[in-house]
DOMAR-413090 format. One record per residue: x, y, z of N, C-alpha, C in turn. Coordinates in Angstrom, 3 decimals. Layout:
+----------+----------+----------+----------+----------+----------+----------+----------+----------+
:      npx :      npy :      npz :     capx :     capy :     capz :      cpx :      cpy :      cpz :
+----------+----------+----------+----------+----------+----------+----------+----------+----------+
:        X :        Y :        Z :        X :        Y :        Z :        X :        Y :        Z :
...
+----------+----------+----------+----------+----------+----------+----------+----------+----------+
end
This chain:
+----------+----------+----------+----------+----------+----------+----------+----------+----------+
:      npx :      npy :      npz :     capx :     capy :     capz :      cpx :      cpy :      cpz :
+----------+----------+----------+----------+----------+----------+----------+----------+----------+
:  164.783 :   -4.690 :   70.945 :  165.899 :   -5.605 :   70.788 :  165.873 :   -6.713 :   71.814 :
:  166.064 :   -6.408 :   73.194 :  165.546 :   -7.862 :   74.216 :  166.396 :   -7.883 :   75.042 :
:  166.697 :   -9.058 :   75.622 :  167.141 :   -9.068 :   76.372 :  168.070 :  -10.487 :   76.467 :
:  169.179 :  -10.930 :   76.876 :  169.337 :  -12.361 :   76.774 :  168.161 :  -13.223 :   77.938 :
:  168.324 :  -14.315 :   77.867 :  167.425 :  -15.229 :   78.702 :  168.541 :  -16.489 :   78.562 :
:  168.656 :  -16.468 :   80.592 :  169.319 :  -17.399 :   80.862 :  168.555 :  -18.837 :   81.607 :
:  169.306 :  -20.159 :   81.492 :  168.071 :  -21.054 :   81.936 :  169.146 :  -22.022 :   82.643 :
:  169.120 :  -22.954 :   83.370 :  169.279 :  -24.206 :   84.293 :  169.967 :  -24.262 :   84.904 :
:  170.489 :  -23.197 :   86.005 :  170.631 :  -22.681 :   87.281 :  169.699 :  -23.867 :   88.215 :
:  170.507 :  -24.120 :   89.510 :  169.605 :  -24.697 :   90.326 :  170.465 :  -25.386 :   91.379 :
:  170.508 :  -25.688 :   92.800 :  170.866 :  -26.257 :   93.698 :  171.704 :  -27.603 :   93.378 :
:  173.358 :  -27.872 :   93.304 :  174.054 :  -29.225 :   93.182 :  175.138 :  -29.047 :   94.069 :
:  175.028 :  -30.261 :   94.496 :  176.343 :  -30.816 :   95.538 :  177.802 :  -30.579 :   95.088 :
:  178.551 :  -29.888 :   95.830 :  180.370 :  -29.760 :   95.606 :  180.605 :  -31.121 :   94.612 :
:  181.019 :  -31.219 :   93.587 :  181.971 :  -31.654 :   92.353 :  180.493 :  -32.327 :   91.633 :
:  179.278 :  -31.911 :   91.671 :  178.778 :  -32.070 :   90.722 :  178.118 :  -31.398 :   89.038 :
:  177.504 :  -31.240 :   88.580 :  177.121 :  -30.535 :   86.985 :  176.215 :  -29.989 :   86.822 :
:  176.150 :  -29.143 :   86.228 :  175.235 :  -28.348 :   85.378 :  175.161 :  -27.504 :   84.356 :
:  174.244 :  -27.327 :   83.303 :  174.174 :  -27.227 :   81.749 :  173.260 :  -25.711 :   81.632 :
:  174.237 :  -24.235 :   81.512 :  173.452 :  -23.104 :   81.333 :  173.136 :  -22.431 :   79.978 :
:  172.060 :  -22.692 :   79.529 :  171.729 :  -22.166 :   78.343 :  171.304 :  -21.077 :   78.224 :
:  170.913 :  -20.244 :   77.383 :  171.427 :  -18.518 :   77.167 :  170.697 :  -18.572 :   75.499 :
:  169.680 :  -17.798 :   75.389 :  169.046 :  -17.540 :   74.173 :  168.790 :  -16.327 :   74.393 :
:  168.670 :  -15.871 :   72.745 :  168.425 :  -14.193 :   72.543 :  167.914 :  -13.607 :   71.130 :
:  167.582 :  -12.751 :   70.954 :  167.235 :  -12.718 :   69.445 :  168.266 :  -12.430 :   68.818 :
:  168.518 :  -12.288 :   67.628 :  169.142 :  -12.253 :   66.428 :  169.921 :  -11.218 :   66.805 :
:  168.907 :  -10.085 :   66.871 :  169.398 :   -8.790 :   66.930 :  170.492 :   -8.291 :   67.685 :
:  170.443 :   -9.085 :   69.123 :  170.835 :   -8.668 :   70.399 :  172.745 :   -9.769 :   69.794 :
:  172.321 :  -11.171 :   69.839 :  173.439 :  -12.053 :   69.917 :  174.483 :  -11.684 :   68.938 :
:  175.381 :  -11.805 :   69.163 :  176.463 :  -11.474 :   68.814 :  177.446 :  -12.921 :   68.230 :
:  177.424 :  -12.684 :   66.871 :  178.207 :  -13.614 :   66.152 :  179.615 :  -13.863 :   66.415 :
:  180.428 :  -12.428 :   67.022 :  181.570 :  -12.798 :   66.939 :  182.062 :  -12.955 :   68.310 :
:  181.766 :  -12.468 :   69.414 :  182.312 :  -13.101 :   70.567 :  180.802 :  -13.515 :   71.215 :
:  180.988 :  -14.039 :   72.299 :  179.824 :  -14.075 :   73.319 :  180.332 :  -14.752 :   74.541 :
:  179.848 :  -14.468 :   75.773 :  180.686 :  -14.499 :   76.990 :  179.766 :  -15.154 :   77.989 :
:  179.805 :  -16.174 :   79.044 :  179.139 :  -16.328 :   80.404 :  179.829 :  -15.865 :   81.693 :
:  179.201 :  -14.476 :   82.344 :  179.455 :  -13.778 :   83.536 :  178.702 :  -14.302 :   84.561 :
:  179.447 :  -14.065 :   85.754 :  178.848 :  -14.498 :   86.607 :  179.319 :  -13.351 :   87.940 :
:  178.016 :  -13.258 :   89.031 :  178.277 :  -12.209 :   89.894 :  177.611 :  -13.043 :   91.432 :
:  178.924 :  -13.006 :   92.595 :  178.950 :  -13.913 :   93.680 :  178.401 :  -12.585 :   94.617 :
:  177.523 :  -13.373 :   95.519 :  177.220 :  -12.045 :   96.490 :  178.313 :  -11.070 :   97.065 :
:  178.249 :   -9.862 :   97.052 :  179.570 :   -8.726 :   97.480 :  180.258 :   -8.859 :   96.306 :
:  180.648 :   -9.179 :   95.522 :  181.597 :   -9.481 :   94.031 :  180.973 :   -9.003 :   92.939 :
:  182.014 :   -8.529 :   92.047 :  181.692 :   -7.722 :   91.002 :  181.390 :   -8.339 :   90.148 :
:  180.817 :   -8.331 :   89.378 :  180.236 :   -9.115 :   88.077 :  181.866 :   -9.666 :   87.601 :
:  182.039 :  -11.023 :   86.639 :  183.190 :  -11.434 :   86.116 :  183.052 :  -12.070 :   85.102 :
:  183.910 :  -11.886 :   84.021 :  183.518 :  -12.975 :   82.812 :  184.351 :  -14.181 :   83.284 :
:  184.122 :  -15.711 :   83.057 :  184.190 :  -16.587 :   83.303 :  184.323 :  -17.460 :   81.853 :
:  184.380 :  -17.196 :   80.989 :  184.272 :  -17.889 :   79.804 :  183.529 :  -16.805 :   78.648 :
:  184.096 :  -17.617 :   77.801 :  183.963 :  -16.544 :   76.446 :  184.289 :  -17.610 :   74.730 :
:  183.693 :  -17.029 :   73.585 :  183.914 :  -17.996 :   72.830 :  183.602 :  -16.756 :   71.205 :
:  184.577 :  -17.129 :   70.826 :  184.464 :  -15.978 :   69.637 :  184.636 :  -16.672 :   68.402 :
:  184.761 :  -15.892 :   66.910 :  184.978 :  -16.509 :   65.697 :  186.433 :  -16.207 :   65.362 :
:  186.669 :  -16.829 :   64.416 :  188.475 :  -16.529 :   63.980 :  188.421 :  -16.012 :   62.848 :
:  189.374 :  -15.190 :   62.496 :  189.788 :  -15.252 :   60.676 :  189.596 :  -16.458 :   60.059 :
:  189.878 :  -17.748 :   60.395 :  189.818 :  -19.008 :   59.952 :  188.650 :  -19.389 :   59.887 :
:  187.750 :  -18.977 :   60.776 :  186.111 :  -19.593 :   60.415 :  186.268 :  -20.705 :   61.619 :
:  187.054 :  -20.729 :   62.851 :  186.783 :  -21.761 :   63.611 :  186.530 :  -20.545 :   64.789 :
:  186.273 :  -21.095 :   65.737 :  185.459 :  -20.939 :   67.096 :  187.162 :  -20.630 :   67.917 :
:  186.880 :  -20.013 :   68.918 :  188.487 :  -19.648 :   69.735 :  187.560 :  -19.216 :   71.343 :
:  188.146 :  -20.304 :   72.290 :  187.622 :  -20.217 :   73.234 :  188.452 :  -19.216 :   74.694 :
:  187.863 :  -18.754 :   75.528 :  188.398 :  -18.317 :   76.338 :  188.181 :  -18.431 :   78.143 :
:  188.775 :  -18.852 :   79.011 :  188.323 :  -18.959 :   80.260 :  189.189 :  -18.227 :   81.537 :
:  188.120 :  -17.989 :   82.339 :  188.961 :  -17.522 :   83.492 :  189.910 :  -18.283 :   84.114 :
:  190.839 :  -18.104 :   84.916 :  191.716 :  -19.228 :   85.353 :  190.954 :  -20.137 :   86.631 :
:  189.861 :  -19.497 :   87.331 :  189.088 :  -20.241 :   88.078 :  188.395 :  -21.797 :   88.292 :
:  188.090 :  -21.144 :   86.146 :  186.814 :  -22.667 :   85.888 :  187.856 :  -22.942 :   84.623 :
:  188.987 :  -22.785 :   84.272 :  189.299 :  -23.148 :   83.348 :  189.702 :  -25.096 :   83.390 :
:  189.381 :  -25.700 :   82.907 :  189.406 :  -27.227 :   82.951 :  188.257 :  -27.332 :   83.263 :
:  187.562 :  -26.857 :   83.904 :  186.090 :  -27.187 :   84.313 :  184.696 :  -27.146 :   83.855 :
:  184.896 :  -25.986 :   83.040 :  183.832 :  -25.113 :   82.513 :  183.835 :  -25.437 :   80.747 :
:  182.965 :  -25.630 :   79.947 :  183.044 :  -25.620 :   78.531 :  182.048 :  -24.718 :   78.257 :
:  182.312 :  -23.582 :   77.074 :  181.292 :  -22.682 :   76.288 :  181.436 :  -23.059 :   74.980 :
:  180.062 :  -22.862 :   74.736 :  179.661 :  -23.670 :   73.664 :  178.553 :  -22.714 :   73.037 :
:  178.441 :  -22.302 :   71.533 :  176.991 :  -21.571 :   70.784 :  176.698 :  -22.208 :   69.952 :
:  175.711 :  -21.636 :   69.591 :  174.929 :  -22.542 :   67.827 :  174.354 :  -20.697 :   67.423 :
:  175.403 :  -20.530 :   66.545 :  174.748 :  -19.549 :   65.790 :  173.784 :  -19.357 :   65.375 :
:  173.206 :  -20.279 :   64.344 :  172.029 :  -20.433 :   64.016 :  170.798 :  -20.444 :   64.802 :
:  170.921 :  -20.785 :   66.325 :  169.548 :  -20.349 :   67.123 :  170.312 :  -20.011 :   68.232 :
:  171.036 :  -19.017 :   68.292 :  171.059 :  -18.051 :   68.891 :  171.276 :  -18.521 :   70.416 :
:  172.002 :  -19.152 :   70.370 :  172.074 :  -20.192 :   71.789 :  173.776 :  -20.020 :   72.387 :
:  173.746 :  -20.069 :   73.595 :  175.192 :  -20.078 :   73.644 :  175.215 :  -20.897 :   75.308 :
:  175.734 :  -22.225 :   75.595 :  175.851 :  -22.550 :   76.625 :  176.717 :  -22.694 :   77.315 :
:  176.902 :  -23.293 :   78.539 :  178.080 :  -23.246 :   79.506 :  177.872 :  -24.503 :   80.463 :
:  178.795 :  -25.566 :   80.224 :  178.550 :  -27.070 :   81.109 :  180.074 :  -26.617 :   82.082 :
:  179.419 :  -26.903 :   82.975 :  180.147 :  -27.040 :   84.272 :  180.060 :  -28.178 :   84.837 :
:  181.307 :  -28.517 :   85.317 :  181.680 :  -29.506 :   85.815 :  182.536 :  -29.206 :   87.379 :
:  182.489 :  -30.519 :   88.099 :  183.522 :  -30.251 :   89.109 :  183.093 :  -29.186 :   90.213 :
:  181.914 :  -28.759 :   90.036 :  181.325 :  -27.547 :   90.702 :  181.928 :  -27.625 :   92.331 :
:  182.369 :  -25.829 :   92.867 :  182.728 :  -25.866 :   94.072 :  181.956 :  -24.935 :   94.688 :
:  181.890 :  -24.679 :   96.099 :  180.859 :  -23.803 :   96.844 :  181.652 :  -22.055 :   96.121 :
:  182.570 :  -22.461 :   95.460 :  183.110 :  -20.941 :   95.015 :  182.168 :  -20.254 :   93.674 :
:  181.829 :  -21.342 :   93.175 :  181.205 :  -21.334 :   91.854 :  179.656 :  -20.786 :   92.213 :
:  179.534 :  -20.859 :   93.274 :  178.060 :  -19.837 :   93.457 :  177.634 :  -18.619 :   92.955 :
:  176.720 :  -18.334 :   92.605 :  176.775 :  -17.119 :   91.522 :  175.221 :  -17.016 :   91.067 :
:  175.258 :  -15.761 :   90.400 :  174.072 :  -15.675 :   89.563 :  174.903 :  -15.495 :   87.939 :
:  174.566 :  -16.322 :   86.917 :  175.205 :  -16.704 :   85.780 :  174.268 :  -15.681 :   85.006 :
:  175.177 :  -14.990 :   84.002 :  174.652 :  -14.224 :   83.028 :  175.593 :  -14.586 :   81.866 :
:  174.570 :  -14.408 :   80.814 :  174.936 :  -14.619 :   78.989 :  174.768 :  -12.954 :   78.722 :
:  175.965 :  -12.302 :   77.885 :  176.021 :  -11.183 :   77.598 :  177.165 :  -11.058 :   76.028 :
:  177.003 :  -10.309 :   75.250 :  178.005 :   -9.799 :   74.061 :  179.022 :   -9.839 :   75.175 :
:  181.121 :   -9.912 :   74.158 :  181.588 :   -9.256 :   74.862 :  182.364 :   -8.677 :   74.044 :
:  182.639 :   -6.917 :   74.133 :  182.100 :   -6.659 :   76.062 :  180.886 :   -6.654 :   76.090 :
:  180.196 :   -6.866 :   76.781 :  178.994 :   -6.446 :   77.538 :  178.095 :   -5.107 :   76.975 :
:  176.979 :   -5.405 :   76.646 :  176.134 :   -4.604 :   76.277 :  174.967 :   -4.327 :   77.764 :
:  175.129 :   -2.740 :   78.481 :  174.338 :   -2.865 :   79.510 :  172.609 :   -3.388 :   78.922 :
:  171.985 :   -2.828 :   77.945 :  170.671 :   -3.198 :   77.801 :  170.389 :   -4.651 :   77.760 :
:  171.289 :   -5.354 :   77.204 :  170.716 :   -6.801 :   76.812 :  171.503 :   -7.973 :   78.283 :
:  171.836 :   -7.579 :   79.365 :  171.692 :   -7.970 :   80.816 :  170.566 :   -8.664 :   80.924 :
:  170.205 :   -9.817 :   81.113 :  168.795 :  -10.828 :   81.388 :  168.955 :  -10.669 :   83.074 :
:  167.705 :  -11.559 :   83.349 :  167.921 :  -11.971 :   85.129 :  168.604 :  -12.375 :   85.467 :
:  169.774 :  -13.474 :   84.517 :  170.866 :  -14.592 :   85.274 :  169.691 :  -15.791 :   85.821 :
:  171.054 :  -16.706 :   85.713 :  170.172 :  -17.815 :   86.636 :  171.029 :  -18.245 :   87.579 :
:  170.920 :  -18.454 :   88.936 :  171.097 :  -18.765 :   90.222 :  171.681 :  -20.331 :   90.271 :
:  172.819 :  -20.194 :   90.415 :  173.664 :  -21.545 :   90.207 :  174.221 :  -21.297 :   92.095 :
:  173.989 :  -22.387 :   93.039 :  174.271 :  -22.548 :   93.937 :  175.070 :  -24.061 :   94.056 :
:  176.067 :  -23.667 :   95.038 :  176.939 :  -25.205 :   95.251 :  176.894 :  -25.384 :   96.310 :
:  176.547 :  -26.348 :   97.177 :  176.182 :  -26.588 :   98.549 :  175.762 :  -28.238 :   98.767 :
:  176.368 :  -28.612 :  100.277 :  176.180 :  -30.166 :  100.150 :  175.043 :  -29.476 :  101.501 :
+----------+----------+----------+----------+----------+----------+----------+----------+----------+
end
Protein backbone atom coordinates (compact mmCIF):
# COMPACT_ATOMS: atom_id res chain seq x y z
CA UNK A 1 0.00 0.00 0.00
CA UNK A 2 2.87 2.88 0.66
CA UNK A 3 3.38 5.33 2.20
CA UNK A 4 2.43 9.17 1.80
CA UNK A 5 5.39 11.33 0.34
CA UNK A 6 5.79 14.72 1.49
CA UNK A 7 7.76 17.53 -0.58
CA UNK A 8 8.86 21.48 -0.23
CA UNK A 9 9.88 21.86 3.22
CA UNK A 10 12.93 24.11 3.42
CA UNK A 11 14.57 27.12 5.32
CA UNK A 12 12.23 30.83 5.08
CA UNK A 13 12.43 33.99 6.90
CA UNK A 14 9.55 34.97 9.74
CA UNK A 15 6.31 36.13 7.54
CA UNK A 16 7.44 34.46 4.54
CA UNK A 17 5.83 31.16 2.18
CA UNK A 18 5.82 27.96 1.38
CA UNK A 19 3.91 25.30 -0.82
CA UNK A 20 3.74 21.44 0.84
CA UNK A 21 2.76 18.86 -1.43
CA UNK A 22 1.80 15.32 -0.27
CA UNK A 23 1.28 12.40 -2.88
CA UNK A 24 0.25 8.81 -2.35
CA UNK A 25 -1.23 5.99 -4.10
CA UNK A 26 -4.74 5.43 -4.66
CA UNK A 27 -4.89 2.88 -2.26
CA UNK A 28 -3.46 4.62 0.74
CA UNK A 29 -5.32 8.42 -0.03
CA UNK A 30 -8.28 8.93 1.27
CA UNK A 31 -11.18 10.57 -0.63
CA UNK A 32 -13.07 11.69 2.16
CA UNK A 33 -11.01 13.53 4.64
CA UNK A 34 -7.23 14.15 4.44
CA UNK A 35 -5.20 16.15 6.95
CA UNK A 36 -1.54 18.13 7.19
CA UNK A 37 0.21 17.26 10.74
CA UNK A 38 2.87 18.63 11.90
CA UNK A 39 5.38 17.62 14.91
CA UNK A 40 7.73 20.63 16.67
CA UNK A 41 10.75 19.28 18.52
CA UNK A 42 9.49 17.96 22.28
CA UNK A 43 5.71 18.31 20.83
CA UNK A 44 3.34 15.86 19.99
CA UNK A 45 2.43 15.34 16.60
CA UNK A 46 -0.81 17.91 15.70
CA UNK A 47 -3.23 18.19 12.97
CA UNK A 48 -3.02 21.63 11.61
CA UNK A 49 -5.43 21.53 8.75
CA UNK A 50 -7.70 19.13 7.26
CA UNK A 51 -10.08 19.06 4.17
CA UNK A 52 -12.91 16.55 3.63
CA UNK A 53 -16.00 15.86 1.17
CA UNK A 54 -19.67 16.87 2.01
CA UNK A 55 -23.04 15.28 1.40
CA UNK A 56 -23.22 18.13 -1.14
CA UNK A 57 -20.23 17.09 -3.22
CA UNK A 58 -18.25 20.28 -2.09
CA UNK A 59 -14.94 20.20 -0.19
CA UNK A 60 -15.33 21.42 3.83
CA UNK A 61 -12.20 22.70 5.21
CA UNK A 62 -10.73 22.56 8.62
CA UNK A 63 -7.86 24.41 10.65
CA UNK A 64 -6.16 24.63 13.81
CA UNK A 65 -6.63 27.92 15.52
CA UNK A 66 -2.76 28.50 15.20
CA UNK A 67 -2.49 28.71 11.23
CA UNK A 68 -5.98 29.36 10.75
CA UNK A 69 -5.96 32.62 8.27
CA UNK A 70 -2.67 31.55 7.32
CA UNK A 71 -2.54 28.21 6.13
CA UNK A 72 -4.75 26.89 2.95
CA UNK A 73 -5.37 22.91 2.25
CA UNK A 74 -5.98 22.08 -0.83
CA UNK A 75 -6.33 18.15 -2.90
CA UNK A 76 -6.87 17.00 -6.40
CA UNK A 77 -8.46 13.75 -6.08
CA UNK A 78 -7.72 12.64 -9.17
CA UNK A 79 -3.79 12.51 -8.56
CA UNK A 80 -3.82 11.92 -5.34
CA UNK A 81 -2.29 15.14 -4.19
CA UNK A 82 -3.18 17.09 -1.27
CA UNK A 83 -1.32 20.45 -0.45
CA UNK A 84 -0.79 23.03 2.17
CA UNK A 85 0.36 26.94 1.27
CA UNK A 86 1.47 28.73 4.12
CA UNK A 87 1.70 31.98 4.53
CA UNK A 88 2.80 34.56 7.17
CA UNK A 89 5.22 31.89 8.47
CA UNK A 90 6.45 32.31 12.27
CA UNK A 91 9.53 30.72 14.12
CA UNK A 92 6.39 28.75 15.83
CA UNK A 93 5.54 27.13 12.61
CA UNK A 94 8.74 25.02 12.72
CA UNK A 95 8.03 21.54 12.34
CA UNK A 96 8.42 18.45 10.46
CA UNK A 97 5.05 18.51 8.16
CA UNK A 98 3.27 15.27 7.54
CA UNK A 99 0.26 14.33 4.97
CA UNK A 100 -1.80 11.52 6.63
CA UNK A 101 -5.82 10.06 6.30
CA UNK A 102 -7.82 11.52 9.07
CA UNK A 103 -7.58 10.03 11.55
CA UNK A 104 -4.37 8.95 10.89
CA UNK A 105 -3.42 5.71 9.57
CA UNK A 106 -0.04 4.58 11.57
CA UNK A 107 1.37 2.60 8.31
CA UNK A 108 0.97 5.24 5.70
CA UNK A 109 3.22 8.03 8.06
CA UNK A 110 5.92 9.26 5.22
CA UNK A 111 9.28 11.09 6.42
CA UNK A 112 7.55 14.63 6.65
CA UNK A 113 9.30 17.43 5.31
CA UNK A 114 11.26 19.87 7.50
CA UNK A 115 9.70 23.31 7.34
CA UNK A 116 12.00 25.70 9.42
CA UNK A 117 11.29 29.54 10.20
CA UNK A 118 14.28 31.47 11.06
CA UNK A 119 15.74 34.97 10.04
Amino acid sequence: QGQFVESGGGLVQPGGSLRLSCTGSGSIFSSYEMGWFRQAPGKQRELVASVRSTIHGTEATNYADSVKGRFTISRDVATFTTDLQMNSLNPEDTAVYYCNRVPPQNNYWGQGTQVTVSS
